[in-house]
Rosetta silent file (secondary structure, phi, psi, omega in degrees, C-alpha in Angstrom):
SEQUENCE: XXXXXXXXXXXXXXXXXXXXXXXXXXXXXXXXXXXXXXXXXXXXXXXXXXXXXXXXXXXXXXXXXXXXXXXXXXXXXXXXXXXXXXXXXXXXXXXXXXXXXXXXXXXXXXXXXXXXXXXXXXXXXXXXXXXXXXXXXXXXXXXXXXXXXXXXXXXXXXXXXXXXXXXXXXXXXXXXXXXXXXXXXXXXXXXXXXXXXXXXXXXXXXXXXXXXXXXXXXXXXXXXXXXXXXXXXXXXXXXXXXXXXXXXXXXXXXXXXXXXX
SCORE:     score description
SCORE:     0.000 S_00000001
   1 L     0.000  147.898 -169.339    0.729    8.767   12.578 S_00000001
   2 L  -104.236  118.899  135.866    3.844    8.233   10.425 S_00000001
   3 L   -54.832   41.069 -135.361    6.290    5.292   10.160 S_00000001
   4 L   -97.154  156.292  170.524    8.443    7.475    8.445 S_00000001
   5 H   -11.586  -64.491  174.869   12.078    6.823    7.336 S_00000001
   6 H   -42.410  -74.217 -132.065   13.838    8.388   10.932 S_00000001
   7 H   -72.590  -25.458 -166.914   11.641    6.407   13.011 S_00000001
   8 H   -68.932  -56.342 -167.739   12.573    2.950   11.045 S_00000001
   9 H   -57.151  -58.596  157.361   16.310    4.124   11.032 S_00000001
  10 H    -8.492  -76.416 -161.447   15.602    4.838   15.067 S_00000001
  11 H   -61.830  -43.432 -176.500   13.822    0.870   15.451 S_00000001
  12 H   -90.403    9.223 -172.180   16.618   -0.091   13.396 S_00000001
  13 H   -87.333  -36.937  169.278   19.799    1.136   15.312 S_00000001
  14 H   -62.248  -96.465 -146.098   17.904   -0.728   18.738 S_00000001
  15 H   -36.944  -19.282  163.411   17.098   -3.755   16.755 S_00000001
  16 H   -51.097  -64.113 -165.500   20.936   -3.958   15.869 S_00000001
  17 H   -56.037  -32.651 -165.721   21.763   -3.535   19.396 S_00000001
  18 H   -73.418  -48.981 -167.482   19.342   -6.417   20.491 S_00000001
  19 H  -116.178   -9.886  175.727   19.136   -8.742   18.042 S_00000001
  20 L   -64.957  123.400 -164.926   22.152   -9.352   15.922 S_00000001
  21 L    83.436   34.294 -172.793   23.896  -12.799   16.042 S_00000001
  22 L   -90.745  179.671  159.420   20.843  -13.719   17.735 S_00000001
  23 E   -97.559  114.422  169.106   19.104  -17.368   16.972 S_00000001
  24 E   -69.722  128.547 -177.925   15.415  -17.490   15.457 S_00000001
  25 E   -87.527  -25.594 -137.208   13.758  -20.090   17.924 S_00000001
  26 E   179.846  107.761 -174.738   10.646  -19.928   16.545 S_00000001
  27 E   -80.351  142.565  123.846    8.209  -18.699   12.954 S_00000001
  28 E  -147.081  159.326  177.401    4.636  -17.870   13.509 S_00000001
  29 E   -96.562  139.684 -178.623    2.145  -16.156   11.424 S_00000001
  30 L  -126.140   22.656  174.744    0.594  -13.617   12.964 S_00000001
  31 L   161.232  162.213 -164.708   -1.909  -12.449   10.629 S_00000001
  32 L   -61.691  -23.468 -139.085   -2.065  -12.869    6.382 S_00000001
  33 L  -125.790  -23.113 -174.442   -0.058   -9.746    6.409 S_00000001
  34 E  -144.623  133.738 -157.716    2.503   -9.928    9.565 S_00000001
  35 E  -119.791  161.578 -178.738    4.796  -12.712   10.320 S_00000001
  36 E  -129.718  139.782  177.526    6.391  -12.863   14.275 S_00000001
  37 E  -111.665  152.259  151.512   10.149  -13.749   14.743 S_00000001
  38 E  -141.240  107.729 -173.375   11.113  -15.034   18.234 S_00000001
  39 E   -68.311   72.664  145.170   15.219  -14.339   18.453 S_00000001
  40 E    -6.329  113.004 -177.262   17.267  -15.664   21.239 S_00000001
  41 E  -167.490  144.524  174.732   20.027  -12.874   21.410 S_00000001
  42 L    24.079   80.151  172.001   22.313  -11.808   24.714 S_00000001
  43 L    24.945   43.850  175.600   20.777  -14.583   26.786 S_00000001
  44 E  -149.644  152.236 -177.298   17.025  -13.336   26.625 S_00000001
  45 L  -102.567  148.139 -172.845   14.590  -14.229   24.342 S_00000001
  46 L  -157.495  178.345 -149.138   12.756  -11.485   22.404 S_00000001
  47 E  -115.250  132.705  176.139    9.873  -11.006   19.993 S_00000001
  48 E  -138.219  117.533  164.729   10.202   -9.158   16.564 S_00000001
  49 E  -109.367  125.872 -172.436    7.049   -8.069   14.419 S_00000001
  50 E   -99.195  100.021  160.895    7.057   -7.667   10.603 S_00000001
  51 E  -128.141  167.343  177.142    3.772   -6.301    9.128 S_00000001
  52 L  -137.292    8.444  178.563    2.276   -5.362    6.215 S_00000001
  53 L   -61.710  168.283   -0.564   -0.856   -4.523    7.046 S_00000001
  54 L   111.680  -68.520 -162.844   -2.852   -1.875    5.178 S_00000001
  55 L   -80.236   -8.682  138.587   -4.434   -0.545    8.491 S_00000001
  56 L   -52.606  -25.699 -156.336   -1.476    0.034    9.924 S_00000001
  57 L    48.861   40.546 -157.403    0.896    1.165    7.465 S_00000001
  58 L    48.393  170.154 -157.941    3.068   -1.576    8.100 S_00000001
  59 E  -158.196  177.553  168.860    5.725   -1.581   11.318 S_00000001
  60 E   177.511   79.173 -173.810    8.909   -3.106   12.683 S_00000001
  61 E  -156.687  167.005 -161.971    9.699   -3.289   15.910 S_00000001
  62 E   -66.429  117.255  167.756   10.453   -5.467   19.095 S_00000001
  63 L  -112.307  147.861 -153.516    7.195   -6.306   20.990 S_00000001
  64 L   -69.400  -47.510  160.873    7.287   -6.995   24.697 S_00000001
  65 L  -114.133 -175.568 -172.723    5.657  -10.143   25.070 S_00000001
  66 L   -80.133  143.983 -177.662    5.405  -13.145   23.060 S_00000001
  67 L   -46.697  179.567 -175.105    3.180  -13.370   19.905 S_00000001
  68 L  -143.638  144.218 -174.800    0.321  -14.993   19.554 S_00000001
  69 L   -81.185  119.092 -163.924   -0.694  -17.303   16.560 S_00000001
  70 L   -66.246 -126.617 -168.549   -2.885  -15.723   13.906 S_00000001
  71 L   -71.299  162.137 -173.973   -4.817  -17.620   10.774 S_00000001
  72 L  -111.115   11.543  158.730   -4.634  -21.451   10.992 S_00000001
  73 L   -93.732  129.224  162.258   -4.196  -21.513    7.393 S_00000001
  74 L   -78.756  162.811  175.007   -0.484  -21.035    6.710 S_00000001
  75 L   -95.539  149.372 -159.277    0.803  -18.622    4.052 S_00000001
  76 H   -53.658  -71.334 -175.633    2.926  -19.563    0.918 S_00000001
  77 H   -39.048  -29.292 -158.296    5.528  -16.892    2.822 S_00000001
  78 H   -98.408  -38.471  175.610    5.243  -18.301    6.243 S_00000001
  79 H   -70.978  -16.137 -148.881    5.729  -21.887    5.045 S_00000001
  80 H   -83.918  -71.017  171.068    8.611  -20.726    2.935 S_00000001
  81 H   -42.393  -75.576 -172.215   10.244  -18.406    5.766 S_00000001
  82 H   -42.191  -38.882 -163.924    9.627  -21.155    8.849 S_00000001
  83 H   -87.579  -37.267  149.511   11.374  -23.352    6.909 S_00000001
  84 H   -77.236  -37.109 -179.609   14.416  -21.181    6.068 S_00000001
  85 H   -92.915   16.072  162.773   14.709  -19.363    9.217 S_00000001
  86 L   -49.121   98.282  174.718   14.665  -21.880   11.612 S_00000001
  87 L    74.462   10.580 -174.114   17.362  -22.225   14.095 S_00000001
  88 L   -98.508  143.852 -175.581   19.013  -19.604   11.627 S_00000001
  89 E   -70.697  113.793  173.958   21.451  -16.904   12.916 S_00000001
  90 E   -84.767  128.480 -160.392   20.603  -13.214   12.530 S_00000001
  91 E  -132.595  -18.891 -177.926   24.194  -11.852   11.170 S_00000001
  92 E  -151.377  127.058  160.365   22.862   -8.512    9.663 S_00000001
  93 E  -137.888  138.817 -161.198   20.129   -5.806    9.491 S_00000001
  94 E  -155.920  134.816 -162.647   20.444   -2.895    7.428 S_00000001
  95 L  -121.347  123.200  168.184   17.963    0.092    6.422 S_00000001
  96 L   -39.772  162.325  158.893   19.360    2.217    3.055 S_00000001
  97 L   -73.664  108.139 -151.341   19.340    5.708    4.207 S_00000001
  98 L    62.389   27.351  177.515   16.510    7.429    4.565 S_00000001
  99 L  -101.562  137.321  147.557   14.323    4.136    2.616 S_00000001
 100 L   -34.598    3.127 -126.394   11.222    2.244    4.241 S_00000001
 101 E  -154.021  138.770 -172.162   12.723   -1.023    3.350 S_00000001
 102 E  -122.360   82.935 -167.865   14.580   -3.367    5.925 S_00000001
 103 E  -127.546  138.038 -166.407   16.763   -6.244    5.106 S_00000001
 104 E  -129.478  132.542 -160.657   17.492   -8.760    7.795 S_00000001
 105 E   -98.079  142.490 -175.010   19.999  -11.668    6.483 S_00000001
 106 E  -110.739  152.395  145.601   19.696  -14.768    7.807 S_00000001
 107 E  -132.439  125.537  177.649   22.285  -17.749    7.935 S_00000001
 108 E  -149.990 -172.414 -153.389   21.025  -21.116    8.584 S_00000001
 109 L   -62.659    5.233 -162.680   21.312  -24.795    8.060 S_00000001
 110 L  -124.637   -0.966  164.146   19.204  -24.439    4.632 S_00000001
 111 E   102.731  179.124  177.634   21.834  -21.453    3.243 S_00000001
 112 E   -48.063  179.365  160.337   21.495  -17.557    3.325 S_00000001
 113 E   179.052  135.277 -179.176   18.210  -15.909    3.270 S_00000001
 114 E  -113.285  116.793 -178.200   17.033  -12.280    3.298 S_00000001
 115 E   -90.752  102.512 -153.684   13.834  -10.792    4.983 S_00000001
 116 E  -114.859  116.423  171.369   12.979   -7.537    3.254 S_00000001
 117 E   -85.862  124.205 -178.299   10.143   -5.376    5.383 S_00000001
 118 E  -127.236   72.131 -161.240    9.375   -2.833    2.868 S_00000001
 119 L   -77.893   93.185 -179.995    7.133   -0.233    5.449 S_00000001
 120 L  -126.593   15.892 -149.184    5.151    2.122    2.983 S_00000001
 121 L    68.519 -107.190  175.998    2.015    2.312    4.247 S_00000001
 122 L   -92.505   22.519 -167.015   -0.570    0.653    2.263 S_00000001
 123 L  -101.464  -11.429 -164.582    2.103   -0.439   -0.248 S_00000001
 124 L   -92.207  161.467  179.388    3.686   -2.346    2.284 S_00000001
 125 E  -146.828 -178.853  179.769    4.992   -5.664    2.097 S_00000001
 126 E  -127.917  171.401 -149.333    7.460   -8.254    3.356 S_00000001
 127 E  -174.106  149.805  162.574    9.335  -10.532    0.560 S_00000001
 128 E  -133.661  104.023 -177.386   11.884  -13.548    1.387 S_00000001
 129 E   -78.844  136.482  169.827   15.190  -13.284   -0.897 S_00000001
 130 L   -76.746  172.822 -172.381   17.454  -16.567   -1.612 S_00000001
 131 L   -65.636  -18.964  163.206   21.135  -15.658   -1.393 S_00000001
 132 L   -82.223   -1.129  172.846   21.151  -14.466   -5.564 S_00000001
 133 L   119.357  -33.033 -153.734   18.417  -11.944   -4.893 S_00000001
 134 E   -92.843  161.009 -167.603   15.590  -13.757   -6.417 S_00000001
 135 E   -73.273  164.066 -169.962   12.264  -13.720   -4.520 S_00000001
 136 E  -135.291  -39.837  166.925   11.263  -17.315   -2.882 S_00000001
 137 E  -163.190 -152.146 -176.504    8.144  -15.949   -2.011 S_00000001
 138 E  -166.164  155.565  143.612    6.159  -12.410   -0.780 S_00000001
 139 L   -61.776  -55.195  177.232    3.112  -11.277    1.243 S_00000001
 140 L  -101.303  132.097  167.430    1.708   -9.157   -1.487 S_00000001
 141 L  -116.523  121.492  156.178    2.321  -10.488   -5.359 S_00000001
 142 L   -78.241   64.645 -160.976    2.775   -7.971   -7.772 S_00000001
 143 L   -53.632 -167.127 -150.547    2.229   -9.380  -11.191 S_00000001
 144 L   -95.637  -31.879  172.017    3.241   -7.774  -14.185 S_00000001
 145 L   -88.767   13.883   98.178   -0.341   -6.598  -15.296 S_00000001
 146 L   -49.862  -43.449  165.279   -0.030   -4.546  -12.260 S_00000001
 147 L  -144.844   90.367  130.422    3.282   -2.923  -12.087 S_00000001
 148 L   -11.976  -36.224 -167.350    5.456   -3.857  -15.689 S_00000001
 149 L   -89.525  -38.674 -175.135    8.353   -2.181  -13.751 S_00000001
 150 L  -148.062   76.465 -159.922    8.261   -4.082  -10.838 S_00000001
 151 L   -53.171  131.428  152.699    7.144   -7.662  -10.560 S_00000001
 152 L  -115.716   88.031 -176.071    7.120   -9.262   -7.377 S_00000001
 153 L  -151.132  153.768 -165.658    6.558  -13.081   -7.299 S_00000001
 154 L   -37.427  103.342 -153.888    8.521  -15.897   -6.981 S_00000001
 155 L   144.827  -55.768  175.274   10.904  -16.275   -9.411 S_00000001
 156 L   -95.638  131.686  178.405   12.041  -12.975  -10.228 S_00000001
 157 E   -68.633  117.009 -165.682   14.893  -10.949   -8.905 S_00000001
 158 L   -52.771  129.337 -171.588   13.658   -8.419   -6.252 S_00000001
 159 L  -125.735  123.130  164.774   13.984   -4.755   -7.810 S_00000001
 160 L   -76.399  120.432 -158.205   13.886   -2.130   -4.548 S_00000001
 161 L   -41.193  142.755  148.127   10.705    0.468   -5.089 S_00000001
 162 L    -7.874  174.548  168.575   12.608    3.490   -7.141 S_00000001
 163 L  -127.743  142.529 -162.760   14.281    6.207   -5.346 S_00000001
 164 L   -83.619  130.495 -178.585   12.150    9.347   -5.063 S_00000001
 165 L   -67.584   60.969  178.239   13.134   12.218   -7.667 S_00000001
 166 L  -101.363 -170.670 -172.840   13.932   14.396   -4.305 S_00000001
 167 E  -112.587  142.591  173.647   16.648   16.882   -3.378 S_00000001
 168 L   -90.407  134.967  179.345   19.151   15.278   -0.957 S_00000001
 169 L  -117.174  116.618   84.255   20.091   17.333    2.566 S_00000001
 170 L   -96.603  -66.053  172.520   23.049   16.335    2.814 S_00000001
 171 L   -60.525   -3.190  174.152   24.025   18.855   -0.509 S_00000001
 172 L   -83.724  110.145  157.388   21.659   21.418    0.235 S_00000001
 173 L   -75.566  160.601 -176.772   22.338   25.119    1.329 S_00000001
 174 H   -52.762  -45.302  163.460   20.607   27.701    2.276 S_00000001
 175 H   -46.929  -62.779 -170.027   20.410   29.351   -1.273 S_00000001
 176 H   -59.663  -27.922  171.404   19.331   25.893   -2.828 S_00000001
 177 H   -73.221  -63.299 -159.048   16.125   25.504   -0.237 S_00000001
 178 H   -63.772  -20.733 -176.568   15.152   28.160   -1.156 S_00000001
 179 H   -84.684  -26.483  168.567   15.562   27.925   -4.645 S_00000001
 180 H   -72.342  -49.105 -169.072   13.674   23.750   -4.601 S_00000001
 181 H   -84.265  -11.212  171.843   11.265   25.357   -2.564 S_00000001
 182 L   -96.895    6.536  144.634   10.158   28.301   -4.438 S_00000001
 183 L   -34.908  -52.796 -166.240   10.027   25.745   -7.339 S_00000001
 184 L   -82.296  170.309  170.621    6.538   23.996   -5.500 S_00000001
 185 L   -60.869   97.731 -172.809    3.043   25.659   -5.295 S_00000001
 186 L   -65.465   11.616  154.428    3.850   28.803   -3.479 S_00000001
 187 L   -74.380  -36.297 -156.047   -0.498   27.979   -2.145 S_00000001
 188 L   -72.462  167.714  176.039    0.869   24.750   -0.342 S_00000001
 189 L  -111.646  159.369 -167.120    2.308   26.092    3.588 S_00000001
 190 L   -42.140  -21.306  179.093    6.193   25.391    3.907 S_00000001
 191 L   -97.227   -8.224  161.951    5.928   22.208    5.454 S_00000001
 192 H   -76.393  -24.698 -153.137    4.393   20.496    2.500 S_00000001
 193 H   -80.657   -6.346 -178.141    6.547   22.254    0.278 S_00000001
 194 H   -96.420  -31.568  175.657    9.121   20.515    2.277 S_00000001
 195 H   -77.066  -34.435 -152.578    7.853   17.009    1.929 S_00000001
 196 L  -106.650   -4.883  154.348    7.314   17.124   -1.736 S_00000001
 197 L  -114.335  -18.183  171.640   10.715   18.388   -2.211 S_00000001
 198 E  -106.444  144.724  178.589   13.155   16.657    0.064 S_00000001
 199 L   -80.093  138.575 -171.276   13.903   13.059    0.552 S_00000001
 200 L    60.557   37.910  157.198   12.730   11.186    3.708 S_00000001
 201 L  -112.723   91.021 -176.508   10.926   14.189    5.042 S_00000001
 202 L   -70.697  174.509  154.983    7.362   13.004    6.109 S_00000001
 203 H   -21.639  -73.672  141.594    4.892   14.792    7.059 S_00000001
 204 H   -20.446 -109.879  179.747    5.413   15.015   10.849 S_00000001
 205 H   -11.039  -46.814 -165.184    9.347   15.537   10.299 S_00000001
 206 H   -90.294   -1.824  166.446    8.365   18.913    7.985 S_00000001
 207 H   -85.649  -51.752 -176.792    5.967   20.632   11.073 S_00000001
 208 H   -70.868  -45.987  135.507    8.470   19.774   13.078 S_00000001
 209 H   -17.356  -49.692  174.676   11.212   21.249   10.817 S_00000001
 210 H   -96.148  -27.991  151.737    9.225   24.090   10.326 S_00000001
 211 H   -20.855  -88.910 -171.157    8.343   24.657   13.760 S_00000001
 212 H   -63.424   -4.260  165.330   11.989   24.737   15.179 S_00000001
 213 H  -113.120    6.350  167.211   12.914   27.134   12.543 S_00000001
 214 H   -88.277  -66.971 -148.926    9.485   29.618   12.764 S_00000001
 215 L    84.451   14.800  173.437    8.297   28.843   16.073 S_00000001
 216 L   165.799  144.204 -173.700    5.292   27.295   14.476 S_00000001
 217 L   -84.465  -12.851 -170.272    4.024   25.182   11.270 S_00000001
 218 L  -111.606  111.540  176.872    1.505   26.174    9.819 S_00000001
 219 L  -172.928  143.121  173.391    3.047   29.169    7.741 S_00000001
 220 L   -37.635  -14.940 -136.195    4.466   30.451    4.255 S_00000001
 221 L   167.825  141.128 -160.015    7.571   30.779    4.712 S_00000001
 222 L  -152.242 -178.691 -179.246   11.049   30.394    6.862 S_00000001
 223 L  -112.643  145.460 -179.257   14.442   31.572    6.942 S_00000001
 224 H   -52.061  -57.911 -137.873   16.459   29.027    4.980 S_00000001
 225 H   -76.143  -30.539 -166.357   19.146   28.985    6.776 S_00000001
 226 H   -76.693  -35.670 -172.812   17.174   28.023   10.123 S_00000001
 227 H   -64.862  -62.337 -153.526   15.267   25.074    8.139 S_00000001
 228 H   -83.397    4.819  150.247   18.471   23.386    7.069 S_00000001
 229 H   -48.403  -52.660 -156.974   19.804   23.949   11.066 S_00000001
 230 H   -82.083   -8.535 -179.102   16.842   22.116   11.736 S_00000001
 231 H   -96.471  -54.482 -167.203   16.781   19.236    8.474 S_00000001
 232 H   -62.433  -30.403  177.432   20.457   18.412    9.880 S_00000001
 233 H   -98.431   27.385  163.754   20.092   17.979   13.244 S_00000001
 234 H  -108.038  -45.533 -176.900   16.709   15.436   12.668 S_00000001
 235 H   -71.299  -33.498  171.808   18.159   13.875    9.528 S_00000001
 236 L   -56.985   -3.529 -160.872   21.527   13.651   11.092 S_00000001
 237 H   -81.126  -18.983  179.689   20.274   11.659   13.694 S_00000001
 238 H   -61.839  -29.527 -166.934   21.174    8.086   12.074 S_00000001
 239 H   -98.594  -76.675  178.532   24.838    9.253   12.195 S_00000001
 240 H   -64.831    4.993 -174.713   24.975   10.978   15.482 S_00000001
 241 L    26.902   27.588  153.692   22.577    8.480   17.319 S_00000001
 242 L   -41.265   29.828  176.484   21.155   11.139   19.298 S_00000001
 243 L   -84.823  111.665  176.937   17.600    9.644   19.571 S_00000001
 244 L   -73.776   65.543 -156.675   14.969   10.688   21.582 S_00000001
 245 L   -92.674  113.181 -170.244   11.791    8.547   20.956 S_00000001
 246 E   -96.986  136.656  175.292    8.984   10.948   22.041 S_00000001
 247 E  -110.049  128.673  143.591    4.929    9.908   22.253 S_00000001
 248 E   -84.698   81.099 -126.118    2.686   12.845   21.414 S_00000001
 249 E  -100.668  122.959  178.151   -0.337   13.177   23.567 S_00000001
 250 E  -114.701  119.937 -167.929   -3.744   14.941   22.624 S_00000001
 251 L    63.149   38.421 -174.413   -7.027   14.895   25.136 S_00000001
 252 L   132.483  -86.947  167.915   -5.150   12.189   26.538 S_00000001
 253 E   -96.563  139.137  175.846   -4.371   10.052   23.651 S_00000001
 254 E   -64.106  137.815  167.956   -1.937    9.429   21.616 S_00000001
 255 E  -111.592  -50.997  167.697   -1.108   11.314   17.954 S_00000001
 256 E  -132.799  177.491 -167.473    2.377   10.892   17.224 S_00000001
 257 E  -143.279  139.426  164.951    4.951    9.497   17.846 S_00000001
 258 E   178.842  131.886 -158.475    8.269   10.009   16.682 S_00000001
 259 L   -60.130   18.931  149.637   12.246    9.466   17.589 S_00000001
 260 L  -119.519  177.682  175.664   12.910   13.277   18.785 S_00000001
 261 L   -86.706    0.000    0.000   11.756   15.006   20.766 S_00000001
């Protein structure tokens, strides 16, 4: 199942509604990997979990009751964070468009502070920015003899992963998919050829994409013109706030999930 870029932009247009100008009451760790906020906002108290786990592929979203406290050793981040976000104001959260990455600004008696959820799968991590940018601490530290492009440990000013060498739908026409897409491995079927060429189209988004312009995914080939009906009114959804958040059920159980229907 996919966290993918929609569904964050989805979690974050609720969490906007919910939690902004709220108070954090209340830090806990809720595993080495996932920290729990719990926000006072429009006279109800509510629970917001930040992971990073691996087996997950990291999250972000509101959980219904309150957390429960994880390792009883704290983490360099968790002492860092409890200590800034205390009794601190939630004044902004804001997801780039069509990026994993999540930054929710705090202001409290100890100055600014920025919580950046960076939801990549097993890449993901959470980071705590002082008000110039530079990291105060992380979940994961990326030293230098690991990624040279893009250290992350205390100290250094927080560089946001690259932006993926994709084709943008907003500028794309019908001529131009076709012309990016006959570009890829004409062996792959149309809905990879769609992930590997456009930005913020996961899996799951490009079946469904090719679906509503086929009448079914697994295939060669589409009419252009029907695909980029069908990349505007899913990618558009951040703008037009037309969100549907659908569970996909198989034998039963759930397989995806995902904010259209």
């Amino acid at each position: 199942m996919y966290f993918d870029a929609l569904t964050l932009a989805c979690v974050v247009d609720g969490l906007r509604s919910t939690l902004l100008d709220g108070r954090v009451q209340r830090v806990l760790l809720v595993s080495r990997l996932a920290i729990g906020l719990e926000v006072y906002a429009q006279r109800q108290r509510r629970y917001l979990l930040i992971s990073a786990e691996p087996e997950d592929g990291g999250r972000v979203h509101l959980v219904p009751e309150r957390l429960r406290r994880g390792p009883p050793t704290p983490s360099p981040l968790f002492l860092r964070l409890r200590k800034l976000a205390r009794s601190a104001c939630l004044v902004d959260i804001q997801q780039p468009p069509l990026e994993r990455l999540v930054r929710f600004t705090l202001d409290g008696p100890q100055g600014t502070a920025v919580i950046v959820a960076e939801v990549m799968g097993r890449r993901s991590n959470i980071l705590l920015l002082g008000e110039d940018g530079a990291i105060l601490e992380c979940a994961r530290r990326v030293p230098a003899h690991t990624n040279r492009h893009r250290v992350l440990l205390p100290g250094h000013f927080y560089l946001p992963p690259p932006p993926q060498h994709k084709a943008d739908w907003v500028t794309l026409n019908p001529a131009s998919i076709e012309s990016i897409l006959n570009q890829q491995d004409s062996e792959l079927p149309y809905w990879q050829r769609l992930v590997v060429a456009i930005r913020g189209v996961s899996p799951l988004l490009a079946r469904e994409v090719t679906f509503r312009a086929a009448g079914e995914a697994d295939i060669q080939d589409a009419d252009p013109a029907l695909v980029l009906e069908a990349l505007r009114a899913l990618l558009g959804l951040p703008e037009t706030g037309g969100w549907q958040p659908t569970v996909g059920l198989q034998d039963g159980r759930v397989a995806a999930y995902a904010p259209y229907a």
